[in-house]
N, C-alpha and C positions, 0 to 999 in steps of 0.2 A: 196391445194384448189385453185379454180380458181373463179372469182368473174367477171359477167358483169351486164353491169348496162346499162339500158335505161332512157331516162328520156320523163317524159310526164305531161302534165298538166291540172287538172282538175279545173275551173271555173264555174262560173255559166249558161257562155255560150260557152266555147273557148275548144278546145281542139287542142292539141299539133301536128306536124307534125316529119316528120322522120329528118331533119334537125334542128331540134332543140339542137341536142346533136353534140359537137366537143370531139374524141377520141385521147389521147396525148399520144406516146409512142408505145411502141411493146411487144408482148411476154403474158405472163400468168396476169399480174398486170397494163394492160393499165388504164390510168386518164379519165376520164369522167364529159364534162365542159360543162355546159349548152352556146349553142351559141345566145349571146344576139345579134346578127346581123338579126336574124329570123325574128324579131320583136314581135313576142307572150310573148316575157318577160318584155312587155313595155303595162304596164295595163293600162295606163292615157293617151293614147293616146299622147304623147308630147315630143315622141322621144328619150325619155331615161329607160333604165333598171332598174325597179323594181324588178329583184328577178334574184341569182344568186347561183347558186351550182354545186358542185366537189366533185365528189365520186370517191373512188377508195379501193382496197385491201391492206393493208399496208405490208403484207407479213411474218408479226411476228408470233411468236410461238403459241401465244393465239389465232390467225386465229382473226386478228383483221381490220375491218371496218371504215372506216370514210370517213363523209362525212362533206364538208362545207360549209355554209349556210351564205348568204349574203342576207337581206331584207330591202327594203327602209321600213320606219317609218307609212306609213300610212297602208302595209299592214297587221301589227299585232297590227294594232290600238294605237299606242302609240310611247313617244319615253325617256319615264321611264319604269322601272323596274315595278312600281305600276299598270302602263296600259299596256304594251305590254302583247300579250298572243300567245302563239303556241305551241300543244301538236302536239304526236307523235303515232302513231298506224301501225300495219301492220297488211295485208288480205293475206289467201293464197286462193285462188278460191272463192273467196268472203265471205271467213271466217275471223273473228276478229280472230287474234290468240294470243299471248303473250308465253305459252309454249315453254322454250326454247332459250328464247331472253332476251338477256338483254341490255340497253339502257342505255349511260352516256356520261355524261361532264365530263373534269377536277372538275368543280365545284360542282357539286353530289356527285363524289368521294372522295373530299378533306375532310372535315368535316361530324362527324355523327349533327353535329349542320345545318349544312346547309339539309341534307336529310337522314331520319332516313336508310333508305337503300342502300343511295350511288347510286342509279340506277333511272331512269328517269321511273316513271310508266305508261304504253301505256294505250293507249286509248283503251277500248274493248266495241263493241255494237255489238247490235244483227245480225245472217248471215244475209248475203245480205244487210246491210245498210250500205249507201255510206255518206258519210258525208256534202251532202250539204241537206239541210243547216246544220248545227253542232248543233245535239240534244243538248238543253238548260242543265247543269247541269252535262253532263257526266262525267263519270273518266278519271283519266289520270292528268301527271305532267304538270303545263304546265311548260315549255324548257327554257323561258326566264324569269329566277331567278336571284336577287341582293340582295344584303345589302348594307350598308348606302356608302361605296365607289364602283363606278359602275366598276374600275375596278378588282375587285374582284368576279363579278358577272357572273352567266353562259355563258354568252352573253354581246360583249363590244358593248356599242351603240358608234358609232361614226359620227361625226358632218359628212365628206365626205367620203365614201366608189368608189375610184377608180371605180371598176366594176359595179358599180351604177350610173354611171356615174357624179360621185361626189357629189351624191344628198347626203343628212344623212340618218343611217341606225342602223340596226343592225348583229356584223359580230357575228358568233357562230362555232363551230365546235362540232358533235356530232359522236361518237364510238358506236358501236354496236357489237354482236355476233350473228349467226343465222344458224342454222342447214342446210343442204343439202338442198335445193328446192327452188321452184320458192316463189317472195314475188314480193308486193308493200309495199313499205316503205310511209308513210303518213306523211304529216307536216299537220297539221290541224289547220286552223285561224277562225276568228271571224266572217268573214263577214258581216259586220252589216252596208254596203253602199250599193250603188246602180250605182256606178261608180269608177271610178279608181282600186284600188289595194285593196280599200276595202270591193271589193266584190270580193274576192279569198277566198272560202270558202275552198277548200284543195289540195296540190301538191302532187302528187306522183311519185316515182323512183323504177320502174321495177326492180328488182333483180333476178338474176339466178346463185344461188352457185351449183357448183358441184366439184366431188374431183378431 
């Protein structure tokens, strides 16, 4: 299997350019690093990186995915467990799909106590809707899940996140599996501002598996 990955971003007003994405490595399994030099991954205007992510193919037997997700704090509205939100959906031609896919943390998978199925449930709405703004009440897990010790939780919030340019944040890592064809992989937020990073109603990451 061979795995690439573009990355682009959808906003309320902003969309992404072809330098956005730095490509690390050679061969069938390149890293794919969102270039925060661009400037589009700096929502507040104020010279630092709001949102950061690394995809790549890991190369294992289960034809396994991952990608890593670094978000400053104001763009999934919170910087507990109780208030941050971010679910997860993928389109294939401007289809909601889930068929086929399945979606995890360490944290989903560890306990049937923490997630009755171990899998992150996607987001599905009707063809052709885009997620801005993020129908009120829809389905789907949201990603960043805790209990009463944060490091135990889907997603570590941490006070400085390096790639965030030490702002606090939250770092996460999510696995996936996904059949032959083209996707957009979705991060889905709140957006319930009108400035900064809290009006990032949803990111997506181009996918293209083939064998």
């Amino acid at each position: 299997m061979i795995m690439g990955f573009a990355i682009s971003l959808i906003v309320t007003v902003d969309y992404a350019n072809s330098d956005d994405l730095i490509i690390l490595g050679k061969g069938h399994s390149p890293i794919y690093v969102s270039n925060s030099d661009s400037g589009r991954f700096d929502f507040s205007n104020d010279n630092l990186t709001d949102y950061y992510v690394k995809a790549h193919y890991t190369g294992n037997e289960n034809q396994m995915y991952k990608v890593d997700y670094k978000i400053q704090d104001e763009c999934v509205d919170g910087d507990t467990f109780e208030e941050a939100t971010m679910k997860l959906g993928f389109t294939k031609t401007d289809v909601w799909i889930n068929d086929g896919i399945e979606a995890w943390t360490p944290w989903f998978k560890s306990a049937k106590s923490h997630d009755d199925n171990g899998l992150i449930n996607l987001v599905h709405l009707p063809p052709s809707t885009r997620p801005i703004p993020y129908p009120s009440g829809s389905n789907g897990d949201d990603v960043i899940q805790g209990i009463t010790n944060k490091k135990q939780g889907s997603f570590t919030h941490k006070e400085s996140i390096t790639e965030l340019d030490n702002q606090s944040g939250w770092d996460g890592t999510i696995f996936f599996t996904v059949p032959v064809g083209k996707y957009f992989l979705w991060t889905i937020h709140p957006a319930t501002g009108v400035d900064g990073c809290d009006r990032l109603a949803a990111f997506r990451i181009p996918i293209i598996i083939e064998n």
